[in-house]
mmCIF file as Biopython writes it, N, C-alpha, C and O atoms, coordinates in Angstrom:
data_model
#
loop_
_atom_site.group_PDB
_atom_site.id
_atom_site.type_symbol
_atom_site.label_atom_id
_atom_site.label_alt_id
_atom_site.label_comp_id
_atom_site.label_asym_id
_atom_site.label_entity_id
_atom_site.label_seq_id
_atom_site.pdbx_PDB_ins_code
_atom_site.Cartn_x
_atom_site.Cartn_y
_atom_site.Cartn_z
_atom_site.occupancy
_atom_site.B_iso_or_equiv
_atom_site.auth_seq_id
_atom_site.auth_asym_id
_atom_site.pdbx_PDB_model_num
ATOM 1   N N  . UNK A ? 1  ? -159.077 74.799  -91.595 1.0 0.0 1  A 1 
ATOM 2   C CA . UNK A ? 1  ? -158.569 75.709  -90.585 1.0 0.0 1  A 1 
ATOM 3   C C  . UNK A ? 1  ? -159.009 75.193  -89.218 1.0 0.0 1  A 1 
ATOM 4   O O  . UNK A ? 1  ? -160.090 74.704  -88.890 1.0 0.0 1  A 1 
ATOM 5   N N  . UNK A ? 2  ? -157.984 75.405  -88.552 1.0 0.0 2  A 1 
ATOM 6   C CA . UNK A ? 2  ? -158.711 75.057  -87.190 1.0 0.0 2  A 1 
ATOM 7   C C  . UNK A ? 2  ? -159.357 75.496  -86.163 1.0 0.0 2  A 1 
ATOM 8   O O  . UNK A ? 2  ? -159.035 76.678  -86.042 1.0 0.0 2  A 1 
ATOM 9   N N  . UNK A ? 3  ? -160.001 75.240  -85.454 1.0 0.0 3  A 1 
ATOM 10  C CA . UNK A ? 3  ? -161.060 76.111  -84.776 1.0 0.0 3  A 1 
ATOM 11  C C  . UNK A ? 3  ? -160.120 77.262  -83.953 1.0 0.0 3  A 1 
ATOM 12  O O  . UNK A ? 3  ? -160.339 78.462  -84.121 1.0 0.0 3  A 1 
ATOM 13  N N  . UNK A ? 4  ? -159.163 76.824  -83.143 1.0 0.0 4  A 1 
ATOM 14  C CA . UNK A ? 4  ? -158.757 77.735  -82.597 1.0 0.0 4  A 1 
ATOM 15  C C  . UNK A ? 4  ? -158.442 79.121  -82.838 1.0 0.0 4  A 1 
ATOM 16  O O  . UNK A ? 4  ? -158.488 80.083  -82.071 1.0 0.0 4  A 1 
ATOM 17  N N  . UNK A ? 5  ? -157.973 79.002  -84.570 1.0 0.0 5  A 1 
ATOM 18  C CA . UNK A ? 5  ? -158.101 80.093  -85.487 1.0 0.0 5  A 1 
ATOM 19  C C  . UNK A ? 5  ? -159.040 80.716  -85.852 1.0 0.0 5  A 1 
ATOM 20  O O  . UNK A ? 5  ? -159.006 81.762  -86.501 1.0 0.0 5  A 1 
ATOM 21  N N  . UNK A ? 6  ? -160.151 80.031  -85.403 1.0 0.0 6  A 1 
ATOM 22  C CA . UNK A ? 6  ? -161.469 81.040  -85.873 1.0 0.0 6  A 1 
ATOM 23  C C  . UNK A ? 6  ? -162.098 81.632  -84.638 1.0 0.0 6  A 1 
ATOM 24  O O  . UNK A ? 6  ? -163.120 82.312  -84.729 1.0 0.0 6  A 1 
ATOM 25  N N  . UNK A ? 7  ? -161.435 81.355  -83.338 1.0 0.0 7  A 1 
ATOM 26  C CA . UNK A ? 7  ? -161.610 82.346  -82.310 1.0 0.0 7  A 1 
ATOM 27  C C  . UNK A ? 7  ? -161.271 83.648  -82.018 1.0 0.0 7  A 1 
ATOM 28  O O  . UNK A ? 7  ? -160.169 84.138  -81.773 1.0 0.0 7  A 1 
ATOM 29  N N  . UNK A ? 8  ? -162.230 84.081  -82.068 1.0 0.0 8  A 1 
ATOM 30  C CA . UNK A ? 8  ? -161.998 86.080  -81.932 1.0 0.0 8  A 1 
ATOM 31  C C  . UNK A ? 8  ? -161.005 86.302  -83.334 1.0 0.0 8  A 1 
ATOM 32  O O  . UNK A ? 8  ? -161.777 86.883  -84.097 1.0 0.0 8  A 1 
ATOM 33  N N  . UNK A ? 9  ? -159.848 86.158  -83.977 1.0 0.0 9  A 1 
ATOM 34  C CA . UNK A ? 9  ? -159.068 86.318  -85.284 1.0 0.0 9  A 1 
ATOM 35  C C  . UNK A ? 9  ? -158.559 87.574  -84.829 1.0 0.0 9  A 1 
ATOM 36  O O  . UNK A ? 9  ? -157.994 87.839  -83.768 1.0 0.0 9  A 1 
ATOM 37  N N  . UNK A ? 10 ? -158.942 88.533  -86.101 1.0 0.0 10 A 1 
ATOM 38  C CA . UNK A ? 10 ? -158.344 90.007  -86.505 1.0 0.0 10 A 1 
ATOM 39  C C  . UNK A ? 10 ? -159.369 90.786  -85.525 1.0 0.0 10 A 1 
ATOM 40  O O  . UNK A ? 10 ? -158.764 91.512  -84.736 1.0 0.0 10 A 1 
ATOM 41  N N  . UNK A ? 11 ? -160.981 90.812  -85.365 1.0 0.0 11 A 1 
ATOM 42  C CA . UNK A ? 11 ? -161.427 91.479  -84.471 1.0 0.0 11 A 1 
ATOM 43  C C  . UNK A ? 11 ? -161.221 91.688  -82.867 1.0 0.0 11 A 1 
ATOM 44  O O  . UNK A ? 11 ? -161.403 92.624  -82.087 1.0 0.0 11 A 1 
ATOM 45  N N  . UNK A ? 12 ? -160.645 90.043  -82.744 1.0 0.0 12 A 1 
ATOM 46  C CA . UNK A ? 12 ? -160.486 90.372  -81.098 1.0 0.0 12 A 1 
ATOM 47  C C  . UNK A ? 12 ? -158.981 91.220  -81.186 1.0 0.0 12 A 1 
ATOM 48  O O  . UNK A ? 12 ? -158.798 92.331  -80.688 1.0 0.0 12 A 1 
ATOM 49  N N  . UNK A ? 13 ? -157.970 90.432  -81.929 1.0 0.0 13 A 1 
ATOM 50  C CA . UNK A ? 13 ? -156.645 91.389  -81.745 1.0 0.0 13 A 1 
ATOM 51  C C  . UNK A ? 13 ? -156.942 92.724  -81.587 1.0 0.0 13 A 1 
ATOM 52  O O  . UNK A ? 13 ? -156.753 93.329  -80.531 1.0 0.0 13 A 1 
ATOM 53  N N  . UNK A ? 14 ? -157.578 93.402  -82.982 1.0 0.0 14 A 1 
ATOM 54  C CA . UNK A ? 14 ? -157.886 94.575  -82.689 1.0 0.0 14 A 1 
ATOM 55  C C  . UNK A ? 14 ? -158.442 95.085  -81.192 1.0 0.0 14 A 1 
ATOM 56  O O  . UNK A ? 14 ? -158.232 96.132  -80.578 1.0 0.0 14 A 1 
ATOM 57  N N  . UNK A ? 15 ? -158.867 94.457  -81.018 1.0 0.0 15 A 1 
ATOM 58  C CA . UNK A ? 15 ? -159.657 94.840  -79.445 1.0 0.0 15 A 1 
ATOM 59  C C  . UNK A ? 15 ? -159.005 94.807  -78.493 1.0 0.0 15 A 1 
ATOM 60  O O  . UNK A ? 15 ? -159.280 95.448  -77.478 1.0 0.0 15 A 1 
ATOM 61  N N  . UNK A ? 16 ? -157.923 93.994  -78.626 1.0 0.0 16 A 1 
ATOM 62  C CA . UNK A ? 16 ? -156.766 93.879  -77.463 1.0 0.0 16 A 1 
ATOM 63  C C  . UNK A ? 16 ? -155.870 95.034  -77.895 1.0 0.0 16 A 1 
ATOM 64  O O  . UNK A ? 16 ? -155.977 96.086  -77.264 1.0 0.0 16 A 1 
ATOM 65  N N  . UNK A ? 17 ? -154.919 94.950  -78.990 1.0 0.0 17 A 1 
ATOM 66  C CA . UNK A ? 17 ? -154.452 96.102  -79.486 1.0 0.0 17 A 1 
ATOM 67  C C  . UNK A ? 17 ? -154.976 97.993  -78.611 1.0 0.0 17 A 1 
ATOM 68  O O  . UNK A ? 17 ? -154.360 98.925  -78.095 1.0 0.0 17 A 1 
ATOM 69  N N  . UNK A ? 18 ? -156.314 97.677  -78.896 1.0 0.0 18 A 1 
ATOM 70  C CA . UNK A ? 18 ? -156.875 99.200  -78.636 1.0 0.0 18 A 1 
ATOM 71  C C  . UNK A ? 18 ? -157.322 99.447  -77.142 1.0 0.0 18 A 1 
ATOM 72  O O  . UNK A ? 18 ? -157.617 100.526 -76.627 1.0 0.0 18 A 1 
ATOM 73  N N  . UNK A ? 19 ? -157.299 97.945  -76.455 1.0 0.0 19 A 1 
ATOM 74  C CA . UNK A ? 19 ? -157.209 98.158  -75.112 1.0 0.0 19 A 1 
ATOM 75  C C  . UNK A ? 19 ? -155.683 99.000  -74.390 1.0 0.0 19 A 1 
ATOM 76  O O  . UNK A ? 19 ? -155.472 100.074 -73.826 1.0 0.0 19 A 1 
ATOM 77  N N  . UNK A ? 20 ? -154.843 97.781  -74.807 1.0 0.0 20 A 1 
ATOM 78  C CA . UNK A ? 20 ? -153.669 98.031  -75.145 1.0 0.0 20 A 1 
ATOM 79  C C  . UNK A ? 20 ? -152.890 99.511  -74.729 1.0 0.0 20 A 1 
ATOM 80  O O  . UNK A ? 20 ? -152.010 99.813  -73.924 1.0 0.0 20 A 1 
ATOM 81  N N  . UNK A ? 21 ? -153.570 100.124 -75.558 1.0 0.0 21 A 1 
ATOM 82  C CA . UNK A ? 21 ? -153.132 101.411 -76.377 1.0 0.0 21 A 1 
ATOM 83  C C  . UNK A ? 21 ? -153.636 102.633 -75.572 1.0 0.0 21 A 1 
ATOM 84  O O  . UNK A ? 21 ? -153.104 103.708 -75.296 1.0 0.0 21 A 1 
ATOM 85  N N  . UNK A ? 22 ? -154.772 102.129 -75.307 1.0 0.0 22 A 1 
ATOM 86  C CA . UNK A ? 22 ? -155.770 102.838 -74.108 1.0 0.0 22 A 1 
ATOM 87  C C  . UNK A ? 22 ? -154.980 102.909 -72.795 1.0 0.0 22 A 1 
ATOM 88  O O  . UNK A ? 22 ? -154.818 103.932 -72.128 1.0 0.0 22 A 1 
ATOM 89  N N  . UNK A ? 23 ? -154.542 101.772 -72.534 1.0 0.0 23 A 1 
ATOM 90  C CA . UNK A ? 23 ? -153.908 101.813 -70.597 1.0 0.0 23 A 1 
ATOM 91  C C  . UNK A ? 23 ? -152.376 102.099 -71.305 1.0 0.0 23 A 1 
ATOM 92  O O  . UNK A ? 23 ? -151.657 101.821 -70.346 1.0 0.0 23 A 1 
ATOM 93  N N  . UNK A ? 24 ? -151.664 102.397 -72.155 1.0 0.0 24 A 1 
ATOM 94  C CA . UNK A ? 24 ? -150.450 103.240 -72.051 1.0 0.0 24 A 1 
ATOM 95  C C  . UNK A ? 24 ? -150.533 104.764 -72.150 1.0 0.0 24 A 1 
ATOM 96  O O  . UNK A ? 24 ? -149.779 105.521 -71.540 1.0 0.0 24 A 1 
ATOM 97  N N  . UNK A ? 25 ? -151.599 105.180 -73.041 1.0 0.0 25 A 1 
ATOM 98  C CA . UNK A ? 25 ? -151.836 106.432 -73.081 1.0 0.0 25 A 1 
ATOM 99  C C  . UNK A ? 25 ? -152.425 106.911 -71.771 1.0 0.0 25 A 1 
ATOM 100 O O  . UNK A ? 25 ? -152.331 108.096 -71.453 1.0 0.0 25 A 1 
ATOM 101 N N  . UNK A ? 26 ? -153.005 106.055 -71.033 1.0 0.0 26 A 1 
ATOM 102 C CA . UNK A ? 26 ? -153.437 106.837 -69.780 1.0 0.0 26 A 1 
ATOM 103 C C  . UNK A ? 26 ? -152.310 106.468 -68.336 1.0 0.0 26 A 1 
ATOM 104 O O  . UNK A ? 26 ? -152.291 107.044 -67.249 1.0 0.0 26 A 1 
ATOM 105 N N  . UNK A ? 27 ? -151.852 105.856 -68.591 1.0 0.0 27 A 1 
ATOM 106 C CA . UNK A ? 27 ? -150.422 105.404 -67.799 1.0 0.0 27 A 1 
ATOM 107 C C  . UNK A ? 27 ? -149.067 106.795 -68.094 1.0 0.0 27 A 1 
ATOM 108 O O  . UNK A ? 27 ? -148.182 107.205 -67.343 1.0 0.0 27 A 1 
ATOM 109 N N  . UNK A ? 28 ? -149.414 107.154 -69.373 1.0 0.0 28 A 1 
ATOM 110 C CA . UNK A ? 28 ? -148.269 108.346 -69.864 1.0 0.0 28 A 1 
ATOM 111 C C  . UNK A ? 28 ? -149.068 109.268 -68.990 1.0 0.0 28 A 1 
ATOM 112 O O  . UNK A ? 28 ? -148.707 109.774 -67.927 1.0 0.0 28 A 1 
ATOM 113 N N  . UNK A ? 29 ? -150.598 109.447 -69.826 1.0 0.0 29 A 1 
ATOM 114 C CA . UNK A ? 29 ? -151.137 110.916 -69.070 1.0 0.0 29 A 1 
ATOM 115 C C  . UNK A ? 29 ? -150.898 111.186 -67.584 1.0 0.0 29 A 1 
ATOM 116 O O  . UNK A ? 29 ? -150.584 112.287 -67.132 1.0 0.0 29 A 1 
ATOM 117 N N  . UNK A ? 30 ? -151.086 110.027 -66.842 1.0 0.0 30 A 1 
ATOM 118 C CA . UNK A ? 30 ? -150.919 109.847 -65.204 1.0 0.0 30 A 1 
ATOM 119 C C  . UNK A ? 30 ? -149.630 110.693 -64.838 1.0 0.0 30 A 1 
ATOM 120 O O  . UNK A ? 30 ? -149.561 111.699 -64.132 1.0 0.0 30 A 1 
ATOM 121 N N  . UNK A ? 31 ? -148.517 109.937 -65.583 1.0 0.0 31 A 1 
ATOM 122 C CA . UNK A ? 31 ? -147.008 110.392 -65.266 1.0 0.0 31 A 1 
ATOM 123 C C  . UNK A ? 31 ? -146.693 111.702 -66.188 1.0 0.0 31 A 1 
ATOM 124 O O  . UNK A ? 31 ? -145.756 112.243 -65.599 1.0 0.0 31 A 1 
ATOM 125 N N  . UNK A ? 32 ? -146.912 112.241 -66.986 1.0 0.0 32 A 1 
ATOM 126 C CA . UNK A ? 32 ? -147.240 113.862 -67.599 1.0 0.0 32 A 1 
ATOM 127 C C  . UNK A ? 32 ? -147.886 114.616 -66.362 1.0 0.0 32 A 1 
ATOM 128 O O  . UNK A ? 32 ? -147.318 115.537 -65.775 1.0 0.0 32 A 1 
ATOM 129 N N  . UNK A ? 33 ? -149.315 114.049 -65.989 1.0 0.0 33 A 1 
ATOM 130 C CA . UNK A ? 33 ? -149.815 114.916 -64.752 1.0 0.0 33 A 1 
ATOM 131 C C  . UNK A ? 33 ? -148.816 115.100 -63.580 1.0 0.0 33 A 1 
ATOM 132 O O  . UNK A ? 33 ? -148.707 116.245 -63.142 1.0 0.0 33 A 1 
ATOM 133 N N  . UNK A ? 34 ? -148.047 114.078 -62.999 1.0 0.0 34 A 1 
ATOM 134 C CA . UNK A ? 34 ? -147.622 114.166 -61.888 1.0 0.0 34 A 1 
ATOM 135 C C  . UNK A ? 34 ? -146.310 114.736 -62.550 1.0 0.0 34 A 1 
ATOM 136 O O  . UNK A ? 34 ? -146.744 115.883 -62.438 1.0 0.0 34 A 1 
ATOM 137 N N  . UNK A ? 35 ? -145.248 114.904 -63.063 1.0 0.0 35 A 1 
ATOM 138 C CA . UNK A ? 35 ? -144.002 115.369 -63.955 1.0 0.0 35 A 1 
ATOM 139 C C  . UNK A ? 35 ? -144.457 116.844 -63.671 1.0 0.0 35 A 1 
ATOM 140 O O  . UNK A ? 35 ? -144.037 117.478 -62.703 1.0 0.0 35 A 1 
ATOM 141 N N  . UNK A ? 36 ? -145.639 117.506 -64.885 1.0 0.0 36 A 1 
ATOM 142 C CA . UNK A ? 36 ? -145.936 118.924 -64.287 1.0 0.0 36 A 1 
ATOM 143 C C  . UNK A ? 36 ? -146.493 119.518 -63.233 1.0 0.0 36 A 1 
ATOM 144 O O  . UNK A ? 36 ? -146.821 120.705 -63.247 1.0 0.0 36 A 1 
ATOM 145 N N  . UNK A ? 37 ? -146.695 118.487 -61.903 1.0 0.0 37 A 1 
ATOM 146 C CA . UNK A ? 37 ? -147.394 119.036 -60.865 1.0 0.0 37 A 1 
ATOM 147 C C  . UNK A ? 37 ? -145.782 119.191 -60.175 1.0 0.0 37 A 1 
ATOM 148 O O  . UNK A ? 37 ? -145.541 120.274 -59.642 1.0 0.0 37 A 1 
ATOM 149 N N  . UNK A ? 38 ? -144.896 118.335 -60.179 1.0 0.0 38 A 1 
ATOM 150 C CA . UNK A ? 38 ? -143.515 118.719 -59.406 1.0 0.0 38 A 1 
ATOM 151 C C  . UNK A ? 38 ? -142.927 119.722 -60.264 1.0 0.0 38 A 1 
ATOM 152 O O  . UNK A ? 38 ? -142.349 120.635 -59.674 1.0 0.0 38 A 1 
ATOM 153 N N  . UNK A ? 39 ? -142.944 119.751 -61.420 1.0 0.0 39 A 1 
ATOM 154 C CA . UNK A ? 39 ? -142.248 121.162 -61.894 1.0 0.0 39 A 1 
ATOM 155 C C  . UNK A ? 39 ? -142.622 122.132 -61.386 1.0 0.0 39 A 1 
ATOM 156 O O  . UNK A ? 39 ? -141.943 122.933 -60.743 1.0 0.0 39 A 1 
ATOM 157 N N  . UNK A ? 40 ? -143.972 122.178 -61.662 1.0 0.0 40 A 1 
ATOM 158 C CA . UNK A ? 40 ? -145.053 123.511 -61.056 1.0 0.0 40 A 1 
ATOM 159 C C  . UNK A ? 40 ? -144.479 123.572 -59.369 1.0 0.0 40 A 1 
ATOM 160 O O  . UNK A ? 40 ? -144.213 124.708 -58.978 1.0 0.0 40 A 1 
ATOM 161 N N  . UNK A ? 41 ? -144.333 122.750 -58.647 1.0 0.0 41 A 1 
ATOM 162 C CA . UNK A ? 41 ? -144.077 122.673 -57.093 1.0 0.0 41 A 1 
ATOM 163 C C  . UNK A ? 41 ? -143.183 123.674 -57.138 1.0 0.0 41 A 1 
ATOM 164 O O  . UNK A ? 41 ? -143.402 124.862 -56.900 1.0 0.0 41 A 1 
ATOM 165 N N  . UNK A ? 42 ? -141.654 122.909 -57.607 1.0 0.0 42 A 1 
ATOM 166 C CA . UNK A ? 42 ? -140.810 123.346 -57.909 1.0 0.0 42 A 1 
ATOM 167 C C  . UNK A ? 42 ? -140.204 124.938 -58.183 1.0 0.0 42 A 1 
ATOM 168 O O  . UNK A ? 42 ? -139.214 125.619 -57.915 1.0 0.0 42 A 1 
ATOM 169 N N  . UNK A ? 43 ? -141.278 125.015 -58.779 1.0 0.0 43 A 1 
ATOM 170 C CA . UNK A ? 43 ? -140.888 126.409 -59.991 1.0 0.0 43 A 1 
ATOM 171 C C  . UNK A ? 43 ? -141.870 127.847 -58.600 1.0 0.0 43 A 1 
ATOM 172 O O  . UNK A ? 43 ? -141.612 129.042 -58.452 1.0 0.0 43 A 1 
ATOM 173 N N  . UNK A ? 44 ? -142.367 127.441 -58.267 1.0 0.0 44 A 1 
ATOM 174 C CA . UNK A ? 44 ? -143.226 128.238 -57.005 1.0 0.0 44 A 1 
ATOM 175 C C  . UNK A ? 44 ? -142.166 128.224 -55.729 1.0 0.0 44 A 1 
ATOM 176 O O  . UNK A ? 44 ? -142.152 129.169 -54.939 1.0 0.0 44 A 1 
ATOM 177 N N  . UNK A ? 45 ? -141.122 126.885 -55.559 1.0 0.0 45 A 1 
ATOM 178 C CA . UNK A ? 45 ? -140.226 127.232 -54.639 1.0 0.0 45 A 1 
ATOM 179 C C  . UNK A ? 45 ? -139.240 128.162 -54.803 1.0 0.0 45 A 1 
ATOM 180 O O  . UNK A ? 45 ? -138.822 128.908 -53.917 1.0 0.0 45 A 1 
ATOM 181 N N  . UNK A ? 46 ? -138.758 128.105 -56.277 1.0 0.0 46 A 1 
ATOM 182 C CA . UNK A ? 46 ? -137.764 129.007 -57.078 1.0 0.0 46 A 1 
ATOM 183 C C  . UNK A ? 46 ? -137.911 130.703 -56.668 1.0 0.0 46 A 1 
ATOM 184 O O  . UNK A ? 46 ? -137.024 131.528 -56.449 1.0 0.0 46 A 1 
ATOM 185 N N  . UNK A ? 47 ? -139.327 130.838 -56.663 1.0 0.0 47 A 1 
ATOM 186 C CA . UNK A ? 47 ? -139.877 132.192 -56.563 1.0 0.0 47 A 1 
ATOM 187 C C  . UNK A ? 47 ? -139.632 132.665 -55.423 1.0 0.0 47 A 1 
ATOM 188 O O  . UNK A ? 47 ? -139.007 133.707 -55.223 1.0 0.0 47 A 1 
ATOM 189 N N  . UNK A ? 48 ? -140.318 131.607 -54.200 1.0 0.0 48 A 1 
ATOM 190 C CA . UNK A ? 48 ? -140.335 132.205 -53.221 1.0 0.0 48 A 1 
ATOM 191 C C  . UNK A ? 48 ? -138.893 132.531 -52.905 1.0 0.0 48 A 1 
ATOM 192 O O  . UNK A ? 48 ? -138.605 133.683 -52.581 1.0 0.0 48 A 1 
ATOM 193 N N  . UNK A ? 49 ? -137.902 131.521 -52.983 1.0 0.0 49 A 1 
ATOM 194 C CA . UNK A ? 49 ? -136.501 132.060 -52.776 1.0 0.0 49 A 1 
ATOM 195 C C  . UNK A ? 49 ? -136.004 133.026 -52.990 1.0 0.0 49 A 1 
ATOM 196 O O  . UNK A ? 49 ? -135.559 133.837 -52.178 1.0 0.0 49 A 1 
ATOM 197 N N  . UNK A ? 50 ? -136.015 133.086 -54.483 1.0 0.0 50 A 1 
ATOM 198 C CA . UNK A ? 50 ? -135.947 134.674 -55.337 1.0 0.0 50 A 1 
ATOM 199 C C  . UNK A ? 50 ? -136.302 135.424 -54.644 1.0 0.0 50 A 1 
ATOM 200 O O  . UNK A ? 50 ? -135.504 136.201 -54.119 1.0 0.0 50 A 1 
ATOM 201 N N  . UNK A ? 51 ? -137.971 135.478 -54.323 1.0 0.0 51 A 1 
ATOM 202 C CA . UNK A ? 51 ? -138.287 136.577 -53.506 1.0 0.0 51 A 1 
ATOM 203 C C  . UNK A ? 51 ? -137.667 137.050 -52.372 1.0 0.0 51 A 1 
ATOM 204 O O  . UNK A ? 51 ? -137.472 138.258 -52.237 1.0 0.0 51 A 1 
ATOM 205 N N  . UNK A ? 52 ? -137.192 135.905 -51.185 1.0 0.0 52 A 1 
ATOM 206 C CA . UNK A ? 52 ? -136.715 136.223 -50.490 1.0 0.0 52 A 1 
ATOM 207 C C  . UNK A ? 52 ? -135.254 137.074 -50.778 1.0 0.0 52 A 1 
ATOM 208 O O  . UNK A ? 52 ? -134.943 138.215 -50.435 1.0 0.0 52 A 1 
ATOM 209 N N  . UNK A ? 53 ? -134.632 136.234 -51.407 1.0 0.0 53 A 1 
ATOM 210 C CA . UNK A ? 53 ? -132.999 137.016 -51.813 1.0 0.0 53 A 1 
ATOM 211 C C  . UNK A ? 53 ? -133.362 138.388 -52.356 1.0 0.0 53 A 1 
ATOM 212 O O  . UNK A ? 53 ? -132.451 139.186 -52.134 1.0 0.0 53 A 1 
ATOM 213 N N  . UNK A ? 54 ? -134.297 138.872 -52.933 1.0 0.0 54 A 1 
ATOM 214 C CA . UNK A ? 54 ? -134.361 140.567 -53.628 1.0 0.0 54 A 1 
ATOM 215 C C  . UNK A ? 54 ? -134.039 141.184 -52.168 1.0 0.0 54 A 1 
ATOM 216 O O  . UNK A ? 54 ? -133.085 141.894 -51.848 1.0 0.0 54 A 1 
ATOM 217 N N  . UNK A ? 55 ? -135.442 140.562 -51.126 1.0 0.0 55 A 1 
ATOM 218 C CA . UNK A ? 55 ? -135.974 141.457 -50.127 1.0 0.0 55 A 1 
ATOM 219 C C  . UNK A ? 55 ? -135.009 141.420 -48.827 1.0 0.0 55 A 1 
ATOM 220 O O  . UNK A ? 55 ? -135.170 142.204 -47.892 1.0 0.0 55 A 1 
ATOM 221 N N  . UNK A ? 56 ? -133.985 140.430 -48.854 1.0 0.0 56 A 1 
ATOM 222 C CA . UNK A ? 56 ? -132.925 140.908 -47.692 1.0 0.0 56 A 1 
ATOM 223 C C  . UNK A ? 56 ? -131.596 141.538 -48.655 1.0 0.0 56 A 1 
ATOM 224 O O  . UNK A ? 56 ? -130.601 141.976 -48.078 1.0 0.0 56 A 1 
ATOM 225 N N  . UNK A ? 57 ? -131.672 141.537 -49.851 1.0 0.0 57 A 1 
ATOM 226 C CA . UNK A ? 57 ? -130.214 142.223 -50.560 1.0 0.0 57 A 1 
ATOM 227 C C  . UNK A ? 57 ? -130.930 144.046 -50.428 1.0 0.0 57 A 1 
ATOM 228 O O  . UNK A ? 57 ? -130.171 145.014 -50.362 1.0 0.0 57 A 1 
ATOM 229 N N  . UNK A ? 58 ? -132.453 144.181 -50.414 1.0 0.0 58 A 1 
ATOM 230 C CA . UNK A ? 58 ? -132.800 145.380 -50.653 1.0 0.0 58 A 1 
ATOM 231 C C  . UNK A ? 58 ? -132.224 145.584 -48.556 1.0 0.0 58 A 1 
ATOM 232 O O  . UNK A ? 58 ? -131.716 146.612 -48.109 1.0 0.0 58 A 1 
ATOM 233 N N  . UNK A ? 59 ? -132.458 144.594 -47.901 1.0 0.0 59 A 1 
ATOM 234 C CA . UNK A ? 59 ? -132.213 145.264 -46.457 1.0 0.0 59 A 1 
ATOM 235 C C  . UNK A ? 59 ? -130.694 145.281 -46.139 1.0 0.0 59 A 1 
ATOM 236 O O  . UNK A ? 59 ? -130.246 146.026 -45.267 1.0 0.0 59 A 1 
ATOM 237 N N  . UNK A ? 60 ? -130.061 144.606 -46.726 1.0 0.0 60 A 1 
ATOM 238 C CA . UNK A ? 60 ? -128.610 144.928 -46.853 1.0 0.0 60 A 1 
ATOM 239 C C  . UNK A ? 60 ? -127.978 146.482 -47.231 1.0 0.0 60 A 1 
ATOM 240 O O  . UNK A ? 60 ? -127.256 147.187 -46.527 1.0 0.0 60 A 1 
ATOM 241 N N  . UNK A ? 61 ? -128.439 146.713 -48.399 1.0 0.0 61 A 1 
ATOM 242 C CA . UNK A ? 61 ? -128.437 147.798 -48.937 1.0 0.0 61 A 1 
ATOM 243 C C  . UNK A ? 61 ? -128.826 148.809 -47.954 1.0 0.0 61 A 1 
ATOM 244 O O  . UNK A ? 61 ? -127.955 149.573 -47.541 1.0 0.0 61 A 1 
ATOM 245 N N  . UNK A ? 62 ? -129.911 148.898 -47.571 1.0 0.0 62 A 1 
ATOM 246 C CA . UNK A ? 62 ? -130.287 149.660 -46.537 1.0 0.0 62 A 1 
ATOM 247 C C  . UNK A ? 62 ? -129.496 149.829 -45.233 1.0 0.0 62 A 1 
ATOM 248 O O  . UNK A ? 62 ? -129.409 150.961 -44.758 1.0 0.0 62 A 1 
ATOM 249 N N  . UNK A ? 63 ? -128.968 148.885 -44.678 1.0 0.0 63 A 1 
ATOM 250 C CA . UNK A ? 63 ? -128.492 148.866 -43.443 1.0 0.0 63 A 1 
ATOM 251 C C  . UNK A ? 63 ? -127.113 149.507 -43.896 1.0 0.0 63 A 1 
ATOM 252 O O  . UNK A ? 63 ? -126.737 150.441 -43.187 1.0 0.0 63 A 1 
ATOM 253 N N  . UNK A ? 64 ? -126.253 149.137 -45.024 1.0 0.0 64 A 1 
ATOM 254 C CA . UNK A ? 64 ? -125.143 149.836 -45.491 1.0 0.0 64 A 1 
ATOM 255 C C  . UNK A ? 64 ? -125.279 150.845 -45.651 1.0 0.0 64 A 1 
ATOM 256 O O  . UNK A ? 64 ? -124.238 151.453 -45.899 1.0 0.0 64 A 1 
ATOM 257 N N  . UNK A ? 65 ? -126.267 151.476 -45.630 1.0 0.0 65 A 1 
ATOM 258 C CA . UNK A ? 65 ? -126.321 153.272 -46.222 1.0 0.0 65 A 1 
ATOM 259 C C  . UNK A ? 65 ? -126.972 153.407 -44.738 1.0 0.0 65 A 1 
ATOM 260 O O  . UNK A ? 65 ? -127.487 154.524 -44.798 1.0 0.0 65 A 1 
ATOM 261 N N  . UNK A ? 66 ? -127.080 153.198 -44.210 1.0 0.0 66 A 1 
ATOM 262 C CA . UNK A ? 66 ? -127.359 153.801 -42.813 1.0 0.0 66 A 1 
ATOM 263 C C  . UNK A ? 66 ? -126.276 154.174 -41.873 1.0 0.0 66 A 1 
ATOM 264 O O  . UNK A ? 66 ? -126.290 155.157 -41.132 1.0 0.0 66 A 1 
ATOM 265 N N  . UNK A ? 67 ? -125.343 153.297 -41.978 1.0 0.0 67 A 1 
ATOM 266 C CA . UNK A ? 67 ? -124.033 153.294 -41.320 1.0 0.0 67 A 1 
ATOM 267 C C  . UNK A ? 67 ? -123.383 154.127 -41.599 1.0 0.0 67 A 1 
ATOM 268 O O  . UNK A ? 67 ? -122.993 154.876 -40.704 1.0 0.0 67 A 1 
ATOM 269 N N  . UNK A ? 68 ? -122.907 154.403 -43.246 1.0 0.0 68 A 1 
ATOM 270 C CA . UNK A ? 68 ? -122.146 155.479 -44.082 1.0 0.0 68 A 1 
ATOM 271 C C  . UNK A ? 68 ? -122.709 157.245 -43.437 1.0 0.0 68 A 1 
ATOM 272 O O  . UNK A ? 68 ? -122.244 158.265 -43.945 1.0 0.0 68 A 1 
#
């Protein structure tokens, strides 16, 4: 066998492998974190809008029955 084959073998692969494996799972987690921090953004702008549209349809309402 030749020497080159008896450098690092099945243990180093493994070690590369699980490096590997390590910087995609934390490369996903990164982009999962930032994915639900813009939803979350997002979903808080939704509200405030909402909120706003209840609270001028409730002053609409109002101003129409004032007139009548």
């Amino acid at each position: 066998m030749a020497k080159s084959k008896l450098r690092g073998g099945a243990k180093k692969h493994r070690a590369k492998v699980a490096a590997r494996n390590q910087q995609q799972k934390s490369a996903h987690s990164k982009i999962q974190k930032l994915f639900n921090e813009a939803i979350q953004k997002e979903m808080e702008e939704l509200k405030k809008q909402k909120e706003e549209l209840a609270a001028n349809s409730d002053e609409i309402v109002e101003v129409q029955e004032e007139k009548q």
